[in-house]
Structures are given as structure tokens and as C-alpha cells.
C-alpha positions in Angstrom: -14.6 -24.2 -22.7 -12.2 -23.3 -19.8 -12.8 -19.9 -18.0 -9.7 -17.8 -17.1 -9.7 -15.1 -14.4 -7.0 -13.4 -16.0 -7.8 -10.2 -16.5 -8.0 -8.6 -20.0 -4.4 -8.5 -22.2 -5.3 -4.8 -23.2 -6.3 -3.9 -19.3 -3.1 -5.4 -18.0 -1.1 -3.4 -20.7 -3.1 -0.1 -19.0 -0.3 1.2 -15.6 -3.5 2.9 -14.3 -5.0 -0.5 -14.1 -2.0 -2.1 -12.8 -2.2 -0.1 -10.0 -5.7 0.0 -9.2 -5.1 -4.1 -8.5 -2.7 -3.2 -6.3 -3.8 -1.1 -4.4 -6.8 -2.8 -4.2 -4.8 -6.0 -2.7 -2.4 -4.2 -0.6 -5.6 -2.1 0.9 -7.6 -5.6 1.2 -4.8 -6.9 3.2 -3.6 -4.4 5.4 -7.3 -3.9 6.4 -7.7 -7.3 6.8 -4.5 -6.6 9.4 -5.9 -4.1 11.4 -9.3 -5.6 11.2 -7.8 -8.1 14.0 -7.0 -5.2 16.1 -10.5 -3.9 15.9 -8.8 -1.0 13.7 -9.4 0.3 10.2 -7.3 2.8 7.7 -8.3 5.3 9.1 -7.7 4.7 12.8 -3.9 4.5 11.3 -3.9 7.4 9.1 -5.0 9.9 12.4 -2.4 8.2 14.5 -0.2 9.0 11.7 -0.9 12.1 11.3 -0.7 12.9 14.8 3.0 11.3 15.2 4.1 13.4 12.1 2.3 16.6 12.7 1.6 16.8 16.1 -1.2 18.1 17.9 -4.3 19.1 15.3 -8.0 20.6 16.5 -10.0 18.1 14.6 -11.3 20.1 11.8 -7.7 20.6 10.6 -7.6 17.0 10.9 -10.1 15.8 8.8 -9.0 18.8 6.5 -5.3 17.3 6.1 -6.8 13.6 5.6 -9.6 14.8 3.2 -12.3 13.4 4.9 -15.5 14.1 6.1 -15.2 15.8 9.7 -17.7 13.9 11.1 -15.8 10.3 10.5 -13.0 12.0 11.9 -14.8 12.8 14.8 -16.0 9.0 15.2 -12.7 8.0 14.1 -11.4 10.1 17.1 -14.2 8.9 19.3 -13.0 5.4 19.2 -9.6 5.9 19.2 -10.1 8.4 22.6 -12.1 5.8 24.1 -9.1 3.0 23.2 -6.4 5.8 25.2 -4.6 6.4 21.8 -5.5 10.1 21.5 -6.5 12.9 23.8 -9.1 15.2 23.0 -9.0 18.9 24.7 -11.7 21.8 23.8 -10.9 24.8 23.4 -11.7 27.0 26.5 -12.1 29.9 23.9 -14.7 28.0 21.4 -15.7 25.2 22.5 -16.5 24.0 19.2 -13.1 23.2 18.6 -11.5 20.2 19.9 -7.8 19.8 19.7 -6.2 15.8 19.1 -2.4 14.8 20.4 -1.1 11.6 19.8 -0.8 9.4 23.6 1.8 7.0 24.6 -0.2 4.4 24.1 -0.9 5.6 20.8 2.2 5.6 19.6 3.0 2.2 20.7 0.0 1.2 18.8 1.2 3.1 15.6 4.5 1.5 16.0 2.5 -1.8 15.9 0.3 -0.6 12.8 3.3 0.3 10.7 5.2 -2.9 11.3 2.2 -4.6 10.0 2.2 -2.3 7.4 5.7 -2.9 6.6 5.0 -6.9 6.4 2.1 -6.4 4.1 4.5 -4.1 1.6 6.7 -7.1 2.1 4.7 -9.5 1.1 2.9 -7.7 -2.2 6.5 -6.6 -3.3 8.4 -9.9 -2.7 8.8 -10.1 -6.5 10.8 -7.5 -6.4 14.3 -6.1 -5.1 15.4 -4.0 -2.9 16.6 -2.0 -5.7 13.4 -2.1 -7.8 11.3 -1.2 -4.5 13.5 1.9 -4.0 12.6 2.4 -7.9 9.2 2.1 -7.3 8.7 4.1 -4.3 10.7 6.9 -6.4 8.4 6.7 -8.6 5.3 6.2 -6.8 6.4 8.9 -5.0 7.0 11.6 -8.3 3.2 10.9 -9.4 1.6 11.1 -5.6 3.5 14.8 -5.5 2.2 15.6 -8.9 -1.5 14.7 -8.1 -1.3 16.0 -4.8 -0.1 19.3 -6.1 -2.8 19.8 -8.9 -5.3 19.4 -6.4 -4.1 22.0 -4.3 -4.3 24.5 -7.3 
């Protein structure tokens, strides 16, 4: 009897499946990615939040990212301790600590999306340029929708 790691016929019929997969690979490997650089996921997804937001006191931070604000502060820790990001506290409450994106930060963000780029590349070689604009559309339609119902 030969064994087959194909998944399940009525799985693979399932788009919600289909895209767990995949974004299961394309998370695997762009981790894998930073992982050389001593980064992880969410080192990226401050630094690009930064970039596209500007300055954030970290509580808004982890707020924007929905995640825990204490892994944002580690997450901030390391990346203030790499240069990446500045940290200043608020002379009015020190409990707050405001985040800005550093030179050397954005060079290293610059670095992080080309890598991201090249893993996109590589999981959508499949397809063309036309179907990837497709999918991003479309990706982009249902990402709106969810994010929207969980703002209600």
C-alpha cells in the first residue's frame, strides 16, 4: 500500500483551506528569511508600521498590530537595542513611551521587504502577473471585509 501526502480531495476543494497552506508556507518561509537576520514577523511588522504611520507611543502600537503590549515592548526592546527604533518617554507620563522609525531602520525594512518580495515571488511563480494583480485584488476585498467586521 503506497501512502500519499496529498492532502484530502474534499479539503483541497475547501478556498479556506487553500489558503491556510499558504499562508502557512509563505509565513514558514519568510520567517525562515528573517530568522538569518536574527529577526522575526514581528520585528517587520513594527518597522512597518513605523514607516507607514510614523511615530506611535507603544501602547497604540501594539493596539494597531493586535498584539499583546508587552511583546511589543520586547519586540521594541530588541529592535532599540539593534538602532532600528528610538524610544522617548513622555516627560508628562512617563508611562508612555513613544517609537519612531531610525535610519538604520529603514534601511533594514527596505532589506526585509525585498526579501519579502522574493518569497511572494517564489510561492506565486505559478502564476502571472495578471493573475497576481487578481489575487491581490481579491486578497485584498476579503482582508477589508474581515478587518472591518472586527472593528464593529
Amino acid at each position: 500500500m503506497v501512502m500519499s501526502d496529498a492532502a484530502p480531495p474534499s479539503l483541497l476543494g475547501l478556498s479556506t483551506y487553500l489558503l491556510s497552506l499558504t499562508g502557512k508556507a509563505a509565513r514558514g518561509r519568510l520567517a525562515d528569511r528573517l530568522a538569518e537576520r536574527g529577526l522575526r514577523l514581528w520585528h517587520m511588522a513594527v518597522l512597518a508600521a513605523l514607516a507607514d504611520f510614523g511615530p506611535h507611543v507603544q501602547r497604540a502600537l501594539a493596539n494597531r498590530l493586535s498584539l499583546d503590549p508587552s511583546d511589543v515592548a520586547k519586540v521594541v526592546d530588541e529592535l532599540a537595542v539593534a538602532g532600528h527604533v528610538d524610544r522617548v518617554r513622555d516627560a508628562a507620563d512617563r508611562r508612555r513611551v513613544a517609537v519612531s522609525l531610525t535610519p538604520a531602520g529603514r534601511a533594514v525594512l527596505a532589506e526585509l521587504d525585498a526579501e519579502a518580495r522574493r518569497v511572494q515571488d517564489e510561492l506565486l511563480a505559478p502564476l502571472s502577473q495578471a493573475e497576481r494583480a487578481d489575487l491581490q485584488e481579491m486578497l485584498s476585498k476579503v482582508y477589508a471585509r474581515i478587518h472591518s467586521q472586527s472593528a464593529e
